[in-house]
C-alpha positions, -999 to +999 in steps of 0.1 A: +000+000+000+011+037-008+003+069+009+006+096-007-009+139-008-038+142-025-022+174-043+005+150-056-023+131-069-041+162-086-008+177-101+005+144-113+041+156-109+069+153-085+078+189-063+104+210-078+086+198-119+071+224-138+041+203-154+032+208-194-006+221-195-018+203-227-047+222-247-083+216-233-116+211-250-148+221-242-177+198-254-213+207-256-231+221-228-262+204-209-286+220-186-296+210-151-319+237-139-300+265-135-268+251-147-251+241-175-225+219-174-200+217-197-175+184-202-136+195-209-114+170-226-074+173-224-048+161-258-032+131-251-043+096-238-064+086-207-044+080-177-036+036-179-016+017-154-045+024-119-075+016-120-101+048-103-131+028-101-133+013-069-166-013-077-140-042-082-127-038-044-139-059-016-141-030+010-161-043+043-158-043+085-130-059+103-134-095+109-118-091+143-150-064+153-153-033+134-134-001+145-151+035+130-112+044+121-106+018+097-121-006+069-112-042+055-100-036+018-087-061-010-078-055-043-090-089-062-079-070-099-045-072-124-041-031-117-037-009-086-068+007-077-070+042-061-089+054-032-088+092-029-097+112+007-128+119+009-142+088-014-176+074+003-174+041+012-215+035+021-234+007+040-214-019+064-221-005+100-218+030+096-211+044+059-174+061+064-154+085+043-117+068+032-096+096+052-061+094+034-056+089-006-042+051-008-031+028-036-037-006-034-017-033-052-033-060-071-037-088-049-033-069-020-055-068+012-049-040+033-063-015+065-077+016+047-078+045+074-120+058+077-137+086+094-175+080+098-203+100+083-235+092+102-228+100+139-256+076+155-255+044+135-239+017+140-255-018+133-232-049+141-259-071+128-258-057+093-241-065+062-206-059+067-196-050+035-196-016+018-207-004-015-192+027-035-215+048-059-186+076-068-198+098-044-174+119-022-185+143+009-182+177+005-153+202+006-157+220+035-161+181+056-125+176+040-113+210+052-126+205+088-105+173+084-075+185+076-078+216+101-081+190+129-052+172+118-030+206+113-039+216+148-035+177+165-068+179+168-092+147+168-102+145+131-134+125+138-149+149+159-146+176+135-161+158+108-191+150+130-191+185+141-189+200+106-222+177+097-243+186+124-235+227+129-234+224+080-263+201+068-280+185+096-294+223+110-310+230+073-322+191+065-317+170+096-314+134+091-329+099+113-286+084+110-270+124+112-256+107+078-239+130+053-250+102+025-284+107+031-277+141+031-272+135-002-299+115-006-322+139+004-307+167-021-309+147-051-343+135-043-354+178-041-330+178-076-354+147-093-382+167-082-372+202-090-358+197-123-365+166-138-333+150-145-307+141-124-272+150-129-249+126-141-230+099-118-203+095-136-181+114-161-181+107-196-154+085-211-120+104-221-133+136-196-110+151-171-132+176-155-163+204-158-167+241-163-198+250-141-221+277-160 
């Protein structure tokens, strides 16, 4: 397993590079209410060698009795798959949030490190495995993260904090669950505009201009 800074990630390069912008395109827009969404493409070929899509992982409690800090996670594919901070890893006994960007080798079976989401569950008789639908908790839940680890802080407690003084005052929730926090926003989207947004990004895309 690897550890690594999720701005390493992003940039791609090692400290001290000066990276090569290559030209970006901008496809055709599509609206969602009152915004348009625009898919941008970048020259050159799609990233190979890790795999980002983490539905081939077997991600679940640990067998020994399930800690909130920390998942079960094997990697049953040929490429190493990527878990970035802030990924959503839902269901299991409480749905938790993957708290540091990891690799994980093919064939490997390792600790991930988790921060929970929903304050008041937690169901040892449930399934213990966890599902991922691409979804990732919000930015300012990742800032309040890293804050409390800057300041030595427990991290846990500020992410719990962040939900309940952020989201759960506006649209309070039975599990104080960010995920059905989101749950609850995409259900007002459905009904709002008729069309939800799309999951997943189209193949080839490396990100979206917001209009």
């Amino acid at each position: 397993m690897y550890n690594f800074y999720a701005g390493d990630l992003a940039s791609g390069v090692r400290r001290n590079e000066t990276p090569g912008i290559p030209p970006l395109h901008v496809g055709k827009g599509t609206r969602y209410g009152a915004l348009t969404l625009f898919p941008v493409w970048a020259d050159g070929g799609a990233a190979s060698g890790l795999k980002w899509d983490l539905d081939g992982l077997d991600v679940g409690e640990q067998r020994d009795g399930g800690r909130v800090d920390s998942l079960a996670a094997a990697n049953p594919g040929r490429k190493p798959v990527v878990l970035v901070e802030g990924d959503l890893l839902e269901g299991g006994w409480q749905t938790r949030m993957v708290a540091r960007s990891t690799i994980i080798g093919p064939g490997e079976a390792v600790n991930i490190a988790a921060l929970c989401v929903e304050q008041r569950r937690w169901e040892t008789n449930a399934d213990r495995g966890h599902r991922t639908a691409g979804r990732r908790v919000s930015a300012p839940l990742r800032a309040a993260r890293d804050r409390a680890y800057r300041r030595g802080t427990d991290p846990q407690h500020a992410v719990w904090h962040d939900i309940a003084s952020r989201y759960e005052t506006v649209a309070p929730t039975s599990t104080s669950s960010f995920a059905d926090h989101l749950d609850r926003v995409a259900g007002q989207r459905r009904r709002s505009s008729g069309r939800p947004l799309p999951a997943k990004p189209l193949a080839g895309q490396r990100g979206v201009i917001i209009g």
